[in-house]
C-alpha positions as CSV (number, residue, x, y, z in Angstrom):
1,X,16.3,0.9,-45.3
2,X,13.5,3.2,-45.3
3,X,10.1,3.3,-47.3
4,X,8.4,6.2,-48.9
5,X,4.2,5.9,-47.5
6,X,1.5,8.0,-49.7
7,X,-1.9,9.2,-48.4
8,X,-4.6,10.7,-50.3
9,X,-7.9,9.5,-48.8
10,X,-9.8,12.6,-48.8
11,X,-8.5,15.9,-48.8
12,X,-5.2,15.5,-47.5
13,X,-2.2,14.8,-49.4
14,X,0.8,13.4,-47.7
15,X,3.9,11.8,-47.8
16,X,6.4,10.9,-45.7
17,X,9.8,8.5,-45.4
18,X,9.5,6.2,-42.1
19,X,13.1,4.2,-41.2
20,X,12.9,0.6,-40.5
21,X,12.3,1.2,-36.5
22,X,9.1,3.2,-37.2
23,X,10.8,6.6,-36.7
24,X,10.1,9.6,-39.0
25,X,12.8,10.9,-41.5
26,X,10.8,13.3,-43.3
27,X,7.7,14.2,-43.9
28,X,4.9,16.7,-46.2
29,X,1.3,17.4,-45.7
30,X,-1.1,19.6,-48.4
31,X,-4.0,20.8,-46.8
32,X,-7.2,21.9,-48.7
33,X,-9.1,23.8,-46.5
34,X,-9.1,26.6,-48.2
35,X,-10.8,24.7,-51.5
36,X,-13.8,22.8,-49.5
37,X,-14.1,26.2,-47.1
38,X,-16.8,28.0,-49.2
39,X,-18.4,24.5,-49.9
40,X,-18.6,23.6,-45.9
41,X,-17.6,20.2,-46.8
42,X,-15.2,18.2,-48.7
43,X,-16.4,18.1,-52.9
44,X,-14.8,14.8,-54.1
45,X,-13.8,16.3,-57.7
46,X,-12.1,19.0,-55.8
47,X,-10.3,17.1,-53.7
48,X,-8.8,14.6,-56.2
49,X,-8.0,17.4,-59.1
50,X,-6.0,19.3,-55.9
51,X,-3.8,16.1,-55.4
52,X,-3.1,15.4,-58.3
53,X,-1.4,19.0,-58.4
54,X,0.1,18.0,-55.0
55,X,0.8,14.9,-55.2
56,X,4.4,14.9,-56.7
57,X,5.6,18.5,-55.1
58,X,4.4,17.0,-51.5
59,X,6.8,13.6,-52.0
60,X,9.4,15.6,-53.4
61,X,9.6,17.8,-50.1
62,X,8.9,14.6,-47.9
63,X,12.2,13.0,-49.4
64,X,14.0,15.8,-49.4
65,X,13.0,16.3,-46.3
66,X,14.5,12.8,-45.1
67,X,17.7,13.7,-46.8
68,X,17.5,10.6,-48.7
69,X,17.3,9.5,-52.7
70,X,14.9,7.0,-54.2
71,X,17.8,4.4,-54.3
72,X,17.7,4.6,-50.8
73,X,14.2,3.2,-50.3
74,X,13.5,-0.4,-49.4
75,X,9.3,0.2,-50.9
76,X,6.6,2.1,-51.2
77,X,3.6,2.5,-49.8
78,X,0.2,3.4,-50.3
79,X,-3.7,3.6,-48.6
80,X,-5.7,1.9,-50.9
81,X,-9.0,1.8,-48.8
82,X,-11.5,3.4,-47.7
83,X,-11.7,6.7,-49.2
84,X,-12.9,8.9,-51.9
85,X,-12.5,7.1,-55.5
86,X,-11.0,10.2,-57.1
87,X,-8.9,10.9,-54.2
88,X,-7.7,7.5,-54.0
89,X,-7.2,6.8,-57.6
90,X,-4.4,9.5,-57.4
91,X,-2.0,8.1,-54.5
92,X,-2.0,4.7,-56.0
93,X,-1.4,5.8,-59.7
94,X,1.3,8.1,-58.0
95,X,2.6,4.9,-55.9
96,X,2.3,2.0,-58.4
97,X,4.2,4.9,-61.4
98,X,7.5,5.3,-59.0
99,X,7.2,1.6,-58.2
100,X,8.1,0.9,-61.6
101,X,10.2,3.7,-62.1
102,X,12.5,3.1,-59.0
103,X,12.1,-0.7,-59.3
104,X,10.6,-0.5,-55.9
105,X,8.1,-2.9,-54.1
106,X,4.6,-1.8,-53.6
107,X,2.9,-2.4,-50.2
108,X,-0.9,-1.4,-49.7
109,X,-2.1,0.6,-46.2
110,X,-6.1,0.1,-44.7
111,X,-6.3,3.8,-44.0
112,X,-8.0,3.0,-40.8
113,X,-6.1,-0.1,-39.1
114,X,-3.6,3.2,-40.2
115,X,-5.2,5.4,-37.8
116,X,-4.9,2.9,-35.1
117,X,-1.1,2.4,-35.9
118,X,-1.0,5.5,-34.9
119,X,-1.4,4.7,-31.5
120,X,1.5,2.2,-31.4
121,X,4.2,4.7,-33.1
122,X,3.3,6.6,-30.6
123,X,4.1,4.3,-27.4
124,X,7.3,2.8,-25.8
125,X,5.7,-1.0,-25.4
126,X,3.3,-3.0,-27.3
127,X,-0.7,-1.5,-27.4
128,X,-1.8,-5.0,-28.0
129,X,-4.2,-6.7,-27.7
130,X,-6.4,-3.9,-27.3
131,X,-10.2,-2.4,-28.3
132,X,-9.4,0.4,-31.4
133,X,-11.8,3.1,-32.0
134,X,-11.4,4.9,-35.2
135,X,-13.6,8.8,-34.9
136,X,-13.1,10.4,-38.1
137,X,-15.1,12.9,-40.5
138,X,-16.1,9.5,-42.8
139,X,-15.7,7.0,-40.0
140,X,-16.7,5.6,-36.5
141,X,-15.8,2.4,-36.1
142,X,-14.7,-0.8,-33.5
143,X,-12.1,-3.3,-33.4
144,X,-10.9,-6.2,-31.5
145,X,-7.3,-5.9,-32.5
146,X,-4.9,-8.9,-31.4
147,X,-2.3,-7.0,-33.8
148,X,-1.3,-4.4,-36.2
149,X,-2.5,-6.4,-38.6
150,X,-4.9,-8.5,-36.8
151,X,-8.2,-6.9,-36.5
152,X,-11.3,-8.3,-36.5
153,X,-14.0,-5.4,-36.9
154,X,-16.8,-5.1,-34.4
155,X,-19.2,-2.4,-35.4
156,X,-19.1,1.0,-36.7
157,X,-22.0,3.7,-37.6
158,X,-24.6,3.2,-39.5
159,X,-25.2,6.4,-41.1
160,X,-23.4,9.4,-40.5
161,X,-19.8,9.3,-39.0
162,X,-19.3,11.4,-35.4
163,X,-17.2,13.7,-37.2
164,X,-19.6,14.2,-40.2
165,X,-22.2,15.2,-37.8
166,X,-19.6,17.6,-36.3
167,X,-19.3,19.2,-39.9
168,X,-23.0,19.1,-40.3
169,X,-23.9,21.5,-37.1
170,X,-20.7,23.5,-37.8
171,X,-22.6,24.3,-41.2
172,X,-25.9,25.1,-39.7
173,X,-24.8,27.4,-37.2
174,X,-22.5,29.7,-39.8
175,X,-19.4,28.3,-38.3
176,X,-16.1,28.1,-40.0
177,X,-14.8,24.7,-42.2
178,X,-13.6,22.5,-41.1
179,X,-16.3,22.3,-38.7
180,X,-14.8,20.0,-35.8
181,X,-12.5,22.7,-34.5
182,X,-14.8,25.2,-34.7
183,X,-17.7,23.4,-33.1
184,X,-15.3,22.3,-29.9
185,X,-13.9,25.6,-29.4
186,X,-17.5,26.9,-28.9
187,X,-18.4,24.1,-27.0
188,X,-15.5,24.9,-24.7
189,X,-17.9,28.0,-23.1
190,X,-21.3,26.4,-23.3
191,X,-23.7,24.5,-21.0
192,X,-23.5,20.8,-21.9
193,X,-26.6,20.4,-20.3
194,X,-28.8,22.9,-22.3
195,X,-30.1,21.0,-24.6
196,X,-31.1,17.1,-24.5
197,X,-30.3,15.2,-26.9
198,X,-30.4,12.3,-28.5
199,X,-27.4,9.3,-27.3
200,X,-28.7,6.8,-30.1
201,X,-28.0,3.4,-29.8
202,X,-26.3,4.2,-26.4
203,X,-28.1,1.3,-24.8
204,X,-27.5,-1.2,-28.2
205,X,-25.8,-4.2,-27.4
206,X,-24.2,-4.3,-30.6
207,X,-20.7,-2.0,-31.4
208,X,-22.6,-0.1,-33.9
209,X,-23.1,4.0,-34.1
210,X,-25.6,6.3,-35.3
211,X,-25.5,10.4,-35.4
212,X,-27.9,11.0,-37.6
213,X,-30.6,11.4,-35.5
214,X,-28.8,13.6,-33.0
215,X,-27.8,16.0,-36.4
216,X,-32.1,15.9,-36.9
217,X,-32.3,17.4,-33.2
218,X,-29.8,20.3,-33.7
219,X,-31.4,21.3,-36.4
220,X,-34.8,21.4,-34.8
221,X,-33.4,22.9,-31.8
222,X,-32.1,25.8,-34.2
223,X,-34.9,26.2,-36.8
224,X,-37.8,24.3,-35.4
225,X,-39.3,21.7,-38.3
226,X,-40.1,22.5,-41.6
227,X,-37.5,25.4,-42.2
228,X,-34.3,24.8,-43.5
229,X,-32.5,28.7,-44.4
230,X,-30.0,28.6,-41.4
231,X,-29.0,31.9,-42.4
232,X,-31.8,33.5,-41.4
233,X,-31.9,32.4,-37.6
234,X,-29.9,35.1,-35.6
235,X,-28.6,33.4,-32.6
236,X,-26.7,34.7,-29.7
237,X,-23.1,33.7,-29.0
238,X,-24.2,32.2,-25.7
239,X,-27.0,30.2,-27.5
240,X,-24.7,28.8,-30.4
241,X,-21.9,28.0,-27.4
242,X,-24.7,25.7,-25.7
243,X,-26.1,23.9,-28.8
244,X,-22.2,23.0,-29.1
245,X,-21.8,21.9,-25.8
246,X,-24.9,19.7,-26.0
247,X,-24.3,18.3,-29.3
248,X,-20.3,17.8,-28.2
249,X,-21.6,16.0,-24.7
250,X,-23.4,13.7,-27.1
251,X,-21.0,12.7,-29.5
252,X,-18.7,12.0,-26.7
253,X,-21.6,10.1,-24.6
254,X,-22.3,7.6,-26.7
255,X,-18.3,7.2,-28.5
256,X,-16.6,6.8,-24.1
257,X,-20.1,4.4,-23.8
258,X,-19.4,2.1,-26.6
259,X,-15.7,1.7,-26.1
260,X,-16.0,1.1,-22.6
261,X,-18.2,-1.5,-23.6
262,X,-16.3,-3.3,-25.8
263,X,-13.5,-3.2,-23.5
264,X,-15.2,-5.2,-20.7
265,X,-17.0,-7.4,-22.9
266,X,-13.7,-8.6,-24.7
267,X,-11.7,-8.7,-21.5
268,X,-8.9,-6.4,-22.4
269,X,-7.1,-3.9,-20.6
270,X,-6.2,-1.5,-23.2
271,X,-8.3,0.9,-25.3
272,X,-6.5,2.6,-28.4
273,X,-8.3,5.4,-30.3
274,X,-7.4,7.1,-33.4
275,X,-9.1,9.7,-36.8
276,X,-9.4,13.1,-36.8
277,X,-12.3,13.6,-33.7
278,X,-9.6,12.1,-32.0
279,X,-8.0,15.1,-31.8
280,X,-11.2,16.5,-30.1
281,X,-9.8,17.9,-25.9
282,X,-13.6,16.9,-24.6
283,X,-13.8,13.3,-26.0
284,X,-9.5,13.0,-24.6
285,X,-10.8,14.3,-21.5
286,X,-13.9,11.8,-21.4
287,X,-12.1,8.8,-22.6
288,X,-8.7,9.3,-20.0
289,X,-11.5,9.8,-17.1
290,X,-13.3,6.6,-18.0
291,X,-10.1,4.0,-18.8
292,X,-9.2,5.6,-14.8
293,X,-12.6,4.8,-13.5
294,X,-12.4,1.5,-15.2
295,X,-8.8,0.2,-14.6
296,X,-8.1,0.0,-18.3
297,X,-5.1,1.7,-20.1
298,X,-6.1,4.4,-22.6
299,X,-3.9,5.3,-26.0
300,X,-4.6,8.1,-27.8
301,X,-2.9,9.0,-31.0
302,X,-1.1,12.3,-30.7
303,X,-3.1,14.9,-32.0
304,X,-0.7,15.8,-35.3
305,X,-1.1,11.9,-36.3
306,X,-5.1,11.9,-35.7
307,X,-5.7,14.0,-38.7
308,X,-4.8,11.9,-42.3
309,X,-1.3,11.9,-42.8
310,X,1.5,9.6,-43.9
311,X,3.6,8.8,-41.0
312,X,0.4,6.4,-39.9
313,X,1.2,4.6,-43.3
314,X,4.1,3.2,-41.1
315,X,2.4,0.0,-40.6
316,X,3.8,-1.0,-43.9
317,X,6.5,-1.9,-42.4
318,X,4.8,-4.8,-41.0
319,X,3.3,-6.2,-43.9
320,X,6.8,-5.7,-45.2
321,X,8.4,-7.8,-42.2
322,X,5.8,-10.9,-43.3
323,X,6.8,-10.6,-46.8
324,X,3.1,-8.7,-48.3
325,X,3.7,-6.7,-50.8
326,X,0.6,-5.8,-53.6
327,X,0.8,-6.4,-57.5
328,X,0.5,-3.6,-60.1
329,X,-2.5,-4.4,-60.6
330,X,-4.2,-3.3,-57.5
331,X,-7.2,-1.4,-57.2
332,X,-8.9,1.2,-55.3
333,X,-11.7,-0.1,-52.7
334,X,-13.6,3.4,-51.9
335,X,-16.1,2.4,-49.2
336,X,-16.2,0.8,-45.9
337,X,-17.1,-3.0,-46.0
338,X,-17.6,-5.0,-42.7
339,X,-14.5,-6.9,-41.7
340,X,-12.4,-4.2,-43.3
């Protein structure tokens, strides 16, 4: 029978009704762009009052979608960590209220071991065992995964997230939201090599990340110290196109560098990498040419599943196949805690 999964991390809200064998029946996605667009970032109290307007219309299409009926569902599902309180709050009031309505059982979803699962819906055979790398706009993380649900986490960033630091630059160079996109695209025609910046912690023995100080040195490079009114800086298109590049070659430096890393040093042979900056064509590019160079299989979520969305909310199913299923009690855990 097939389960219902629920995602509402952060400004997405999803649904979608996965069969028993991991394929997709159905499926809705609510997008809020348009609400965090004049903001140049995600607000959290926008983002969880738009779900909860969402919330029900987006599993009503999913379902409907499947061509199924609630009677037809085996549980439901839900990310309950990390995320944004508000957001989160909404997807597991929404999934724990039809658990008792339906008489459903409730099965919780790590929003990132998610992004990873990704990765395995997504290929013919087994990924595992295998290095994951999460890149997402909150997250950046390692893992040694000997299973879907076996991961032991290695290191992640310390500050900002590679794709925070994508929205960051996107904002001081007047670009459009969400700022990843835009920030690529404009890479795609500059000189990576105009600028040099930062790779922190490149040379680190440890798994762990850090962009802030590379965010610190685009914004130097564009207003110099002290000033802090982007808007005021005219810059050429050329001269935006290569502070992209730069920052882009960066971000991509340091993520290939550290996964390679791990790879080596843990003796697999396979490197999985899902999250939104997954989606990103340099850091596919950069990633495909290294795992060649180094003998090592590379799997990269497809780009519609690197975004949030629910089909990742698949690997219910295998907490469901060992017999985990959550209370009604359950409760939100927002942030990111080591060994998550």
């Amino acid at each position: 029978m097939p389960i219902l999964t629920i995602e509402s991390t952060c400004d997405e809200t999803a649904a979608a009704v996965i069969a028993a064998n991991g394929s997709v029946l159905g499926d809705a996605i609510a997008t809020q762009e348009t609400l965090h667009e004049q903001f140049r970032g995600v607000v959290p109290e926008v983002a969880a009052r738009a779900h909860v307007e969402r919330i029900l219309p987006v599993i009503d299409t999913a379902i409907r979608r499947a061509s199924v009926t609630p009677n037809d569902l085996d549980a439901i599902a839900v990310a309950d960590r990390p995320g944004l309180a508000g957001s989160l709050l909404v997807g597991v009031v929404a999934a724990k209220t039809l658990s008792v309505a339906w008489n459903k059982p409730l099965v919780t979803v790590n929003h990132l071991h998610a992004h990873l699962y990704a990765c395995q819906l997504s290929s013919e055979s087994t990924v595992y065992p295998c290095i994951g790398l999460v890149v997402s706009g909150g997250h950046t993380s390692l893992y040694l995964c000997h299973g879907p649900l076996e991961l032991k986490y290695l290191g992640g960033t310390i500050d900002d997230a590679a794709g925070e630091a994508f929205d960051k630059v996107a904002a001081m160079l007047q670009l459009d939201f969400p700022g990843g996109p835009a920030v690529s695209k404009l890479a795609a025609t500059g000189n990576r090599k105009a600028h040099s910046f930062p790779r922190s912690l490149i040379h680190d023995p440890k798994d762990d990340f850090s962009f802030s100080g590379l965010k610190t040195a685009v914004r130097y490079a564009i207003v110099g110290p002290g000033q802090q009114d982007f808007s005021k800086v005219s810059l050429s298109p050329q001269v935006k196109a290569d502070l992209c590049a730069s920052f882009e070659a960066a971000v991509v430096d340091v993520l290939v560098s550290k996964a390679e890393r791990a790879v080596k040093r843990h003796q697999v042979k396979r490197l999985i990498v899902g999250g939104g900056v997954a989606a990103n064509r340099y850091l596919r590019e950069m990633l495909t040419k290294s795992a060649n160079t180094n003998d090592y299989q590379i799997v990269i979520a497809p780009p519609e599943w690197c975004t949030d969305n629910a089909v990742m909310g698949a690997l219910a199913l295998e907490k469901i196949a060992r017999g985990e299923f959550a209370s009604l009690d359950l409760d939100i855990t927002p942030g990111l805690q080591r060994g998550f």
